[in-house]
N, C-alpha and C positions, 0 to 999 in steps of 0.2 A: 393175329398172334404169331410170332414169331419161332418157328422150327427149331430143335438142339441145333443143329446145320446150322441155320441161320445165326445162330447166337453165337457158336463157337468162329463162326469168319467175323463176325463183330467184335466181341472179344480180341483175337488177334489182332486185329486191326488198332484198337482202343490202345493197345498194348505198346505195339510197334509206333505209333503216335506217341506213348508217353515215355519211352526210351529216346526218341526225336528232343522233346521237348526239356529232356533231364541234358542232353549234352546242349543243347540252344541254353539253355540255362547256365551253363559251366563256360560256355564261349562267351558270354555276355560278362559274367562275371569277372573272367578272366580279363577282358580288356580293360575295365572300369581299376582290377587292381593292377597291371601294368600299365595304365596311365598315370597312378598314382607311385609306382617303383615300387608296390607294398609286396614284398618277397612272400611277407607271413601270410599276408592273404591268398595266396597265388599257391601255396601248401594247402591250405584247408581246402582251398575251391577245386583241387586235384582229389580230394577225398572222395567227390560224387561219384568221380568215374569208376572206383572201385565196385559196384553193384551193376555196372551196365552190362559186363561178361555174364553173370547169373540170369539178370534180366532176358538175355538174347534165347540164353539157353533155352530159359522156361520156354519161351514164344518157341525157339525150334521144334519142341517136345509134344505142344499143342497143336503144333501145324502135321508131325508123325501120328496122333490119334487120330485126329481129323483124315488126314489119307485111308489109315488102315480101319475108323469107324463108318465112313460116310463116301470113299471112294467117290471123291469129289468128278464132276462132267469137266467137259475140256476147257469152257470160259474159267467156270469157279478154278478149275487145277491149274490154269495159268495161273491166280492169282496169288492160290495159295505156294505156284513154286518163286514167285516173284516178291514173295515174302520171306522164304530164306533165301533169297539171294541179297535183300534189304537188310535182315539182320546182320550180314555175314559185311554188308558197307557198313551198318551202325559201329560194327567193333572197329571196324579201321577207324572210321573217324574218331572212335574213343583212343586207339591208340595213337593217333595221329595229335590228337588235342592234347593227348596227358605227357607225350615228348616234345612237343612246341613249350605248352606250360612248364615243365620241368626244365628245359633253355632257356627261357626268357629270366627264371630265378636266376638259373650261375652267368646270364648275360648283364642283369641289373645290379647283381651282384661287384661285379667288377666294378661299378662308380665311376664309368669315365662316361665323360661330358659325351663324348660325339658317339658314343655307341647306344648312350640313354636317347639321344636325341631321334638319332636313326631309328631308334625300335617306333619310338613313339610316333614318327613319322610312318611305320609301315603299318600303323594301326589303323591306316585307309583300307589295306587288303580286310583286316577282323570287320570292319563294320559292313566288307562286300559279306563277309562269309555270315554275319546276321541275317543280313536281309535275306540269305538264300536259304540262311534255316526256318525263318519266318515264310516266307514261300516254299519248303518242301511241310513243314507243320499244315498249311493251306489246303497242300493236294491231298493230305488224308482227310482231311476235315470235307472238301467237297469233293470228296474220289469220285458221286458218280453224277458229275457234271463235268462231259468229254470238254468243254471248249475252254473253259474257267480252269484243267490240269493243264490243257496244252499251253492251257497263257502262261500258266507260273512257268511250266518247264521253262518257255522264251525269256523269263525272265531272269531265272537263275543260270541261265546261260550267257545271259549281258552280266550279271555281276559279276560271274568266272571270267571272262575279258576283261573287265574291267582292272580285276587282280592283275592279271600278266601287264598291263601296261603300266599298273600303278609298280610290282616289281623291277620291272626295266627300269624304270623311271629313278628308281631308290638303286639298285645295283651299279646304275652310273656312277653316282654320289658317292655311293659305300668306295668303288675302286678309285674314284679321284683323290681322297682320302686317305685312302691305303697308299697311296703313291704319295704322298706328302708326310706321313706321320711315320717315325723309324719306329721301329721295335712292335708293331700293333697289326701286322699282316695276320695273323693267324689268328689273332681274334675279331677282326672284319672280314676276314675267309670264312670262319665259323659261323660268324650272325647272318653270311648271304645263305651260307650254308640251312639254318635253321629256318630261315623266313621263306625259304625255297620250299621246306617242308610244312611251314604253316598251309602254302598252294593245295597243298595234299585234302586237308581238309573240304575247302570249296569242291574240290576235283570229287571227292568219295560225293559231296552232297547234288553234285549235277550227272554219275552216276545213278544215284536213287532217284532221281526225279524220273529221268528214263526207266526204270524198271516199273516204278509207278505208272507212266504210263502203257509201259506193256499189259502191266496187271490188268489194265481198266481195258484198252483197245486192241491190246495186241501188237504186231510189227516183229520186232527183232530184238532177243534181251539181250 
């Protein structure tokens, strides 16, 4: 049978997994409607994020009884401080996702051909940054198998490379472009500008992968 102690690092953990799992749900969403240019859907699927802030909080608040009811040992209080350093990436990433989402509307919006085309083309980075929320979901799911978190970290470390060269790759384009089309520099300055910040995203999720691991093994957070 399992301890209050026990239940309560279970708990948080359950928690911070399903706050994971509510923006992997809003990133998936969101690509599926800027694949289709649906502006209206790309609104509503911004609504989720609205509850993640509250979300974090609670879990902060939990993790403060917990210290001051159970005065956690130094394995368990790593874990527990490598949990608000995790929620404290969850918000970024929620902010990170709901100002991608929120430029990609007044980007589609605009209805020109070669800027539709570019987004739609840099939705190689969105499907790295799936995969990596599918792999950081993983390592809560088996946190206490050391060799199976280290794999994922390694893996969400290849889809974050992956990003930057699929970036490059698109940033070429975008300024060959910008140098052939008059009047459109400042709104293909803007899209490199925003898809630079979509990075941001993958960047917070290969953050939390590392802290995860600190949780479980320890090392350097």
């Amino acid at each position: 049978m399992l301890t209050q102690y026990q239940e309560a690092r279970r708990e948080v953990r359950a928690d911070v997994l399903e706050v994971t799992e509510i923006l992997a749900r809003v990133n998936s969403e969101a690509l599926e409607a800027i694949k289709e240019s649906d502006t209206n859907s790309l609104e509503n699927i911004r609504k989720a994020l609205k509850e993640i802030n509250n979300k974090t909080e609670e879990i902060d608040n939990k993790l403060v009884i917990i210290f001051a009811r159970y005065t956690p040992e130094a394995r368990d209080l790593r874990e527990m401080v490598s949990y608000l350093k995790i929620t404290s990436g969850l918000n970024r990433v929620k902010t990170s996702l709901n100002n991608y989402i929120k430029n990609m509307q007044s980007m589609l919006s605009e209805d020109d051909v070669n800027i539709i085309q570019f987004i739609k083309e840099s939705l190689s980075i969105n499907r790295c940054t799936i995969n990596a929320f599918e792999k950081t979901i993983e390592m809560f799911k088996t946190f206490d198998d050391n060799d199976k978190v280290k794999n994922l970290a390694t893996e969400i470390d290849v889809e974050y490379a992956k990003t930057d060269d699929i970036y490059a790759l698109l940033e070429k384009s975008v300024i060959q472009k910008m140098t052939d089309t008059d009047g459109k520099a400042e709104e293909y300055f803007n899209l490199l500008k925003y898809l630079r910040k979509n990075l941001k995203i993958i960047d917070r999720l290969d953050s939390i992968a590392q802290r995860i691991i600190f949780a479980r093994m320890g090392g350097k957070l």
